[in-house]
C-alpha positions as CSV (number, residue, x, y, z in Angstrom):
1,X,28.1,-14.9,0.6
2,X,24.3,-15.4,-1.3
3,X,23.5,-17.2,2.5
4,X,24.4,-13.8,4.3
5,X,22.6,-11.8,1.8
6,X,19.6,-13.6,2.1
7,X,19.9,-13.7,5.9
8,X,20.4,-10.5,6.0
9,X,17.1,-9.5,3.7
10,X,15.1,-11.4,6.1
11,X,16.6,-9.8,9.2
12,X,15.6,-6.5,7.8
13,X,12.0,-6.9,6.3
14,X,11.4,-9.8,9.2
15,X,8.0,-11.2,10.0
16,X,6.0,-13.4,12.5
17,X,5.2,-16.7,11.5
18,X,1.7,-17.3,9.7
19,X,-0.5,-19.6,8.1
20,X,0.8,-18.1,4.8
21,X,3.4,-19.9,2.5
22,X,6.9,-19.1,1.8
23,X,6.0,-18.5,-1.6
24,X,3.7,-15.4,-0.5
25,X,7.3,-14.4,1.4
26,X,9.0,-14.8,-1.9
27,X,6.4,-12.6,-3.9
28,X,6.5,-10.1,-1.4
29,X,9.8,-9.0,-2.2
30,X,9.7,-9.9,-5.9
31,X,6.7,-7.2,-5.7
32,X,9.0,-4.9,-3.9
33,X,11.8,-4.8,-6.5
34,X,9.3,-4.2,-9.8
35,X,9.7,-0.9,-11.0
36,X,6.3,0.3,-13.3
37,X,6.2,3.4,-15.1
38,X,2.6,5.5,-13.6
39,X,-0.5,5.1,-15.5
40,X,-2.7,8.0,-13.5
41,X,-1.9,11.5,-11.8
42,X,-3.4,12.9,-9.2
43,X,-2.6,16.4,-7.0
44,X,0.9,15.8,-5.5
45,X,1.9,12.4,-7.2
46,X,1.1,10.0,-9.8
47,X,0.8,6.1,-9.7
48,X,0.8,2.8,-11.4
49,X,-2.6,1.1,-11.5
50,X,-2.8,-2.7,-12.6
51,X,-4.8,-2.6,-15.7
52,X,-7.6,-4.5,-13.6
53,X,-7.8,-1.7,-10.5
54,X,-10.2,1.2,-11.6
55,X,-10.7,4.3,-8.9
56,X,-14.4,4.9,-7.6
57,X,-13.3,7.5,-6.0
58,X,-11.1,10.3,-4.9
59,X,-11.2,13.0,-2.4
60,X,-8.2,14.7,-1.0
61,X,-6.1,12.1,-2.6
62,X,-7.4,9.5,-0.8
63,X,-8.8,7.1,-3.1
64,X,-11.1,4.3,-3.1
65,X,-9.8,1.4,-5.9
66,X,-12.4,-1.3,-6.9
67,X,-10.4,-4.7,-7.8
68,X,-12.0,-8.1,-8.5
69,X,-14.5,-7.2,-6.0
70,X,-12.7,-6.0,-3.4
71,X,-12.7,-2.5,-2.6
72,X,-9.2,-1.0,-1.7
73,X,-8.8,2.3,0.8
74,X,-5.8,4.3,0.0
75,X,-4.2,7.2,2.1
76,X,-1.2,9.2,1.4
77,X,0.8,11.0,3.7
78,X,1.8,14.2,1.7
79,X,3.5,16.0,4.8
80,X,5.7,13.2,6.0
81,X,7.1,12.6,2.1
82,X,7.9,16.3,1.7
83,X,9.7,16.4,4.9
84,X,11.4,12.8,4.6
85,X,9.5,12.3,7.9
86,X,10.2,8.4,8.7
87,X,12.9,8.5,11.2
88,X,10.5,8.2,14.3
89,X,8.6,5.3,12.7
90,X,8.7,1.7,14.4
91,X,6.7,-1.2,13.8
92,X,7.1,-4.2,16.0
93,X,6.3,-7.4,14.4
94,X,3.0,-9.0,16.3
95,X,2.4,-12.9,17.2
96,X,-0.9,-12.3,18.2
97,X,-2.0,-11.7,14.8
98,X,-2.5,-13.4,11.4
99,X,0.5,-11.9,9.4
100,X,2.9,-9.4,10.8
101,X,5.9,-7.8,8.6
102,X,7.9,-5.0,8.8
103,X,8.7,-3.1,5.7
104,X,12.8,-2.0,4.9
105,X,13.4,-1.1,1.5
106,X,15.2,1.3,-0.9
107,X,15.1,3.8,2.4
108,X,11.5,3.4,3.0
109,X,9.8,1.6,5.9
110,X,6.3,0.5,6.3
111,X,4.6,-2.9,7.3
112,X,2.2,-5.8,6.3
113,X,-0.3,-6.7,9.0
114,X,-3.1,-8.9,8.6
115,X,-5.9,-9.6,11.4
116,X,-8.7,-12.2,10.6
117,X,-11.7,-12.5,12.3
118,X,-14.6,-15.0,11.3
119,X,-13.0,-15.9,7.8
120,X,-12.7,-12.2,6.6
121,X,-9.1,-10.8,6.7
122,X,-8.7,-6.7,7.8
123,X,-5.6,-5.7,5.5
124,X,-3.3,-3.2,6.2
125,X,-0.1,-2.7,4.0
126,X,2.0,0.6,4.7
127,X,5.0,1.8,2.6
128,X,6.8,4.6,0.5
129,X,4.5,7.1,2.5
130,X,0.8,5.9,2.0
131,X,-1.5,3.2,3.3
132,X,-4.3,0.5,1.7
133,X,-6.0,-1.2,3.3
134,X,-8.9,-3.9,2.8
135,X,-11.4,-6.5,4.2
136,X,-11.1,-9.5,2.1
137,X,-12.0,-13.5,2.1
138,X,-8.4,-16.2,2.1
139,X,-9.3,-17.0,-1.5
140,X,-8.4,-13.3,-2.1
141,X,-6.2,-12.6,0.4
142,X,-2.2,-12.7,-1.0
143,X,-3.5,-11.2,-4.3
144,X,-4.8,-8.5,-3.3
145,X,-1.4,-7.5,-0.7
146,X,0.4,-8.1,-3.6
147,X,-1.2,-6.1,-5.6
148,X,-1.5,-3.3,-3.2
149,X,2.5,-3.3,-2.7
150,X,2.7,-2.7,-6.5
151,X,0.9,-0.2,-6.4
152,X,1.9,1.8,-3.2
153,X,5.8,0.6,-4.5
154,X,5.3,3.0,-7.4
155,X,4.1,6.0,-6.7
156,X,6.3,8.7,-7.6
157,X,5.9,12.2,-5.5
158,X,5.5,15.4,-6.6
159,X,8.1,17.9,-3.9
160,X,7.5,20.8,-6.0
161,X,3.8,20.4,-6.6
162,X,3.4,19.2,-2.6
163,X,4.9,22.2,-1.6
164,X,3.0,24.8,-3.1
165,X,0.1,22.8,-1.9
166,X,1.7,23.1,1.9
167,X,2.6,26.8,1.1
168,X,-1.1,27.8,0.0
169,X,-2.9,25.7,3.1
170,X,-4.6,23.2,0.9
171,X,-2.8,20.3,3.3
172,X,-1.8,21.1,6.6
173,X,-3.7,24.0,7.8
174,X,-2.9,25.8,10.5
175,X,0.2,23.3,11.8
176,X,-2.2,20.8,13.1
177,X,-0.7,18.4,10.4
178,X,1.8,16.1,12.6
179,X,4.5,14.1,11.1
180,X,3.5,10.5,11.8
181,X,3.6,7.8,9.2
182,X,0.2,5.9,9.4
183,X,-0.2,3.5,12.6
184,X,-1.7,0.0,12.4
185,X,-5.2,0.0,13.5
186,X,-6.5,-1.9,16.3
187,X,-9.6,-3.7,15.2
188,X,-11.7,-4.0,12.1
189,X,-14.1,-2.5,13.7
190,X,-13.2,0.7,14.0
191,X,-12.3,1.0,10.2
192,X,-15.3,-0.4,8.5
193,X,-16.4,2.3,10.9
194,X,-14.3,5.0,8.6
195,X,-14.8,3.1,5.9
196,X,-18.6,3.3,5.3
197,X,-18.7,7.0,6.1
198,X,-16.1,7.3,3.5
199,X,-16.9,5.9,1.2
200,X,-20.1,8.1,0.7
201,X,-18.4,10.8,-1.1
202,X,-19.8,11.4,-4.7
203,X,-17.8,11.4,-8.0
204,X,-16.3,8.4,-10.0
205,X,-13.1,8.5,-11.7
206,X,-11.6,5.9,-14.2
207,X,-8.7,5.7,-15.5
208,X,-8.3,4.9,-19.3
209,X,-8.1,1.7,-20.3
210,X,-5.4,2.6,-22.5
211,X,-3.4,4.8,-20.2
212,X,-0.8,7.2,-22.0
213,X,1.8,5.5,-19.6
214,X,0.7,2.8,-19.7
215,X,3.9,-0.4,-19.0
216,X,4.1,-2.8,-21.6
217,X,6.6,-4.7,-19.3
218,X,3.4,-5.1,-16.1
219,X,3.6,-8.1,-14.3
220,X,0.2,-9.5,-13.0
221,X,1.0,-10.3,-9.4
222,X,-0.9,-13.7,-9.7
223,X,2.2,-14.7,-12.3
224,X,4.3,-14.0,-9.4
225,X,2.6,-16.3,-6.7
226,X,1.9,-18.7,-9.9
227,X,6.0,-19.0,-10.7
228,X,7.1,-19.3,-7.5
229,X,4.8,-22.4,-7.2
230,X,6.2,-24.1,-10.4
C-alpha cells in the first residue's frame, strides 16, 4: 500500500529529470505540506514571510522580496482565486529545460520550472494562485525554490475583501481581466526585461522583525534539505 501511495504522489506532482537530487524532490513536498500561520497583510490576502525575507517593495500587491541577496518577484492572481479559476490550467512537464515539475496539491495546481543559461538559473515557481520568480546562481538555487514554495504555500485569501475590490474596479477594470493562471515564460530575457522596469517603483516596506503572527513552530527550509541529507 505505502509503494502505491508514493507512486501515486509522484504520478501527480511528476517532473522531468534534472541535475537536481532526490533530496531537493523530497523537500519539495515536505515544503508543500508545512502549514505557517501569516506574518504580514496586504490588500486581498496575508502571508508568511521567513523571518530572513523582508519586502522592498509593493505595488498592486505585487511585491518585490529581498532574501540572502537574491531578489524575489511575486505576482498574485486575485481574479482567478475569487472565481476558483484553475480548471483550464495545464502545464506540461519540459525535457528541454533544467527542472520541470508540475504542481498537484490540496486542489491547487501550479509548476516548478527552472531554465539556466551561462551559470545563472531563471526561476519560476507557480502555485495556490500567485507566481515568484528569480534569477539566481546553483549555490543558491534549491534554497531559494524552497523557500519561495513556503511562502506562496501559505498565503491565505481574502474572498470578501477581493470582492469589494472587484466590485469597486480597483482590479479588473472594465472586464479586460481574463482568467488565466500565470504561464511559464519563455526566456530570461524577456523578464529581466519586466523586471528592471519594475522594480523602479518607489516605497519600501518591512515587515517587523517581531511579527504579531509570527510561528514559533517555522522551519528554515535549509533544515529541510540539511535532514534529508543526514
Amino acid at each position: 500500500m505505502k509503494k502505491l501511495l508514493i507512486i501515486t504522489i509522484l504520478f501527480l506532482t511528476g517532473c522531468s529529470s534534472s541535475f537536481l537530487s532526490r533530496d531537493f524532490e523530497t523537500a519539495i513536498n515536505q515544503t508543500l505540506s508545512l502549514n505557517h500561520r501569516a506574518n504580514f497583510v496586504t490588500r486581498g490576502y496575508k502571508l508568511y514571510l521567513p523571518p530572513d525575507v523582508r519586502i522592498i517593495n509593493n505595488f498592486n500587491n505585487n511585491l518585490v522580496l529581498y532574501t540572502r541577496g537574491t531578489k524575489l518577484f511575486m505576482y498574485t492572481d486575485l481574479i482567478s482565486y475569487y472565481h476558483k479559476h484553475q480548471a483550464d490550467f495545464e502545464y506540461d512537464v519540459k525535457d528541454d529545460v533544467y527542472f520541470s515539475k508540475a504542481l498537484d496539491y490540496n486542489g491547487k495546481l501550479g509548476y516548478i520550472e527552472i531554465r539556466e543559461d551561462q551559470g545563472k538559473y531563471y526561476i519560476q515557481v507557480m502555485y495556490n494562485y500567485a507566481k515568484i520568480e528569480a534569477i539566481v546562481s546553483r549555490a543558491n538555487l534549491e534554497d531559494v525554490v524552497l523557500r519561495s514554495i513556503k511562502i506562496l504555500r501559505n498565503i491565505v485569501y481574502n474572498q470578501t475583501a477581493i470582492g469589494v475590490m472587484i466590485s469597486n474596479q480597483a482590479i479588473g477594470r472594465g472586464g479586460e481581466e481574463t482568467f488565466q493562471l500565470f504561464p511559464p515564460r519563455a526566456t530570461q530575457s524577456e523578464f529581466l526585461q519586466y523586471a528592471e522596469q519594475y522594480d523602479r517603483f518607489e516605497g519600501e516596506y518591512e515587515i517587523d522583525e517581531n511579527p504579531t503572527f509570527f510561528d514559533p513552530d517555522q522551519i528554515d527550509l535549509t533544515d529541510v534539505l540539511e535532514t534529508n541529507n543526514e
